[in-house]
N, C-alpha and C positions, 0 to 999 in steps of 0.2 A: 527447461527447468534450470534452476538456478540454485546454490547456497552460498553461503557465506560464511568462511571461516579465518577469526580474527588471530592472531596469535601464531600465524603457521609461517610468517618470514621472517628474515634475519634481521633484513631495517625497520626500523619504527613507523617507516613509508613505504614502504615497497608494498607492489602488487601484483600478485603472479596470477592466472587463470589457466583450467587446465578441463580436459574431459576426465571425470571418473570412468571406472565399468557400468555403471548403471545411468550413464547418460546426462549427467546433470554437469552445467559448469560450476566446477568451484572457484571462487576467489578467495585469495589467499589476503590478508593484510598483517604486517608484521605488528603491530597493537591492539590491541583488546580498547581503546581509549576512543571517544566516538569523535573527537577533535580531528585527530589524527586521524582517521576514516576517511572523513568530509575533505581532508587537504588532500589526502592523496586521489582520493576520487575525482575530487575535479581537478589535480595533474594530469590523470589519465585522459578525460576530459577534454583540456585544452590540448594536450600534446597528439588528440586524437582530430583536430582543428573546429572541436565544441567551442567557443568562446562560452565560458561561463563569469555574471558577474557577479562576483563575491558578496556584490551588497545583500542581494538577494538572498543568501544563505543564511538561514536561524541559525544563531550560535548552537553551538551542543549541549551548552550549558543552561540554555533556556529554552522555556516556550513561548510561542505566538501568544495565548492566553495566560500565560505567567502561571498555568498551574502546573503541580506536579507532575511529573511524566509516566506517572504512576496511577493517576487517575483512569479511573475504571471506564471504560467505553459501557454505554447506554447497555441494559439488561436488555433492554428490547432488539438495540439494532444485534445483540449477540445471538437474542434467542432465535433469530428471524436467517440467518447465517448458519446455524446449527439445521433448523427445520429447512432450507433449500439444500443443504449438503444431506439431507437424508432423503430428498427427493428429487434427485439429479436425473432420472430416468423419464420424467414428465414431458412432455412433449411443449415446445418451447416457453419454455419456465418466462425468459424474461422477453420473450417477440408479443408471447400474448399476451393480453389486457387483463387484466381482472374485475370484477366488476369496483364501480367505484365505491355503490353503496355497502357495500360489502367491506370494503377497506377503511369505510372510514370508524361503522364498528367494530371492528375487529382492532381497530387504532385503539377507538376509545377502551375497550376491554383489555389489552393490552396496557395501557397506562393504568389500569386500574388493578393489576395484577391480574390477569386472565392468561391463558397458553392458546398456544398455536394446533393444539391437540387436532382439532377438528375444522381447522383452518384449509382453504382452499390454497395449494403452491402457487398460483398466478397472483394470489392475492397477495400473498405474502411477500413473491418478488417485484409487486407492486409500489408495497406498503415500502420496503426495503430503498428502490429504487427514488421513493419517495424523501423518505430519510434524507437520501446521499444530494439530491437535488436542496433540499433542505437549508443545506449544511452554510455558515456564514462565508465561511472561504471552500473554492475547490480542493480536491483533495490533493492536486498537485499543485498547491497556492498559486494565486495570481501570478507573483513574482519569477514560480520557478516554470512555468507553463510551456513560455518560449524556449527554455531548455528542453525539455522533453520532446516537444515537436520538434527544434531542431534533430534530437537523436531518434526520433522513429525515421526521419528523411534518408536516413544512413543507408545508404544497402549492403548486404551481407555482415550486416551490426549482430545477428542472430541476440537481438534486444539486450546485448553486453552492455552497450554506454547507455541505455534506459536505466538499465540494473542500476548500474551505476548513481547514475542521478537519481534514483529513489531514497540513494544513499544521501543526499542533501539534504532531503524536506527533514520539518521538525517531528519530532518522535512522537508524540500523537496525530499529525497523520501518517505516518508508517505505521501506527499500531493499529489502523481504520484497514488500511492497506492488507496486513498482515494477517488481519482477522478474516475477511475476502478470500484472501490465500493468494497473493499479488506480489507480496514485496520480500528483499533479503532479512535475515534474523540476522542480527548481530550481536 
């Protein structure tokens, strides 16, 4: 488990990590500034012998799709997120299949304002996983991919420089991420 707390060091760079009582790492970064994040992040990074290539990196000031970063993620893929987080007890939510015909109206009723009410969980982590498959870029873009793989290869990373590097991608997919229950708040 992981969070992220901006504003809690001295430097405008700096980053400290530490165990709370309740088990979670925090990371510390001395700016609240998502600029400033991304540099120190990938200092940590390179000094941790990640080679990261900067081209790769979305400014913080922009998006991949030039919209707002504020832009509301799909009602659907939200509502579909809410309803497996209330049915986490199901016996392999995302190993099993669901059926197909079943997903694909439950898509279409869904796009038409329908709920998940009465919806089957496989289907929905079906429809879900659909979604994410969907999607025009992955969710750890093209670009930053080989970074990640690089930092899952780490041993005893206990997925610090992951963390980290989720701290790169552009902020609509960390709010994809985030929604999931996957990535740092910052």
């Amino acid at each position: 488990y992981f969070k992220i707390l901006s504003g809690r060091c001295m430097h405008s760079t700096a980053l400290t990590h530490q165990m709370d009582a309740n088990g979670w790492t925090e990371i510390s970064f001395g700016s609240t500034d998502r600029k400033s994040i991304q540099l120190a992040a990938t200092q940590v990074l390179e000094e941790a012998g990640i080679p990261v290539n900067r081209e790769t990196i979305v400014p913080a000031e922009s998006t991949k799709s030039g919209r707002d970063s504020t832009f509301p993620l799909p009602k659907v893929f939200v509502q579909a997120v809410q309803y497996l987080e209330s049915n986490t007890k199901c016996e392999g939510l995302f190993r099993k299949a669901g059926s197909v015909s079943r997903q694909k109206i439950l898509r279409a009723s869904l796009e038409s304002g329908g709920s998940l009410l009465e919806a089957n969980p496989h289907d929905v982590a079906g429809l879900l996983k659909q979604y994410i498959r969907e999607l025009p870029e992955p969710l750890t873009t093209r670009l930053l991919s080989p970074l990640f793989e690089r930092c899952q290869r780490l041993a005893n990373s206990s997925n610090y420089y992951t963390l980290l590097a989720c701290l790169l991608l552009p902020e609509e997919n960390l709010r994809v991420w985030r929604t999931l229950g996957y990535a740092p708040t910052v």
